[in-house]
Phi, psi and omega in degrees: 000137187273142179272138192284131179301151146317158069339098157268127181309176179259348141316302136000309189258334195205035168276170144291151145355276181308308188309313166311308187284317167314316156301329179292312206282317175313285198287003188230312192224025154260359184091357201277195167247127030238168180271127162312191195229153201267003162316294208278352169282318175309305152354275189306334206291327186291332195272302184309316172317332184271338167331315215085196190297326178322310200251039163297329182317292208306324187286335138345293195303294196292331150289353182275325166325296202266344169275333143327327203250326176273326170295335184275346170267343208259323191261295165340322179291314209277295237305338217250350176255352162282007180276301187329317169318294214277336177259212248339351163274321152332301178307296177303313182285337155274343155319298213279335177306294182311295165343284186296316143320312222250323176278347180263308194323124234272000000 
């Protein structure tokens, strides 16, 4: 099975500069909808690299983007494991409780 290409704008492939970076800072740090995927920024990142040096920035940017996107998923994981922590730390500690009760108990 063949993987379906991205779409890559076309600023992206044949912009000047000021265009890319125009297109990047919209399509990247205004927050709107919809958000790339973080497939198709890895894409660009690939085509700007390929640009040459003018769009090393732009191609910077977008990895500084996708390591943004990947520390923001990485912490949504422990954050959604610390309730767990805490109730199996719970658990355990009315265990042990109960545990103590029942052996002092005359």
């Amino acid at each position: 099975m063949v993987a379906s290409r991205i779409d890559v704008p076309a600023i992206i492939i044949s912009g000047t500069p000021a265009e890319a970076d125009r297109f990047l800072v919209a399509a990247l740090w205004t927050g709107e909808e919809p958000v790339p995927t973080i497939s198709a920024v890895t894409e660009w990142t690939n085509i700007l690299h390929m640009r040459g040096d003018d769009f090393a920035s732009h191609a910077s940017a977008c990895l500084y983007w996708l390591f943004e996107q990947k520390a923001t998923q990485a912490g949504r994981l422990l954050r959604a494991r610390i309730p767990r922590r805490s109730a199996v730390k719970a658990k355990t500690q009315a265990i042990n409780q109960l545990r103590a009760l029942l052996v002092s108990a005359p």
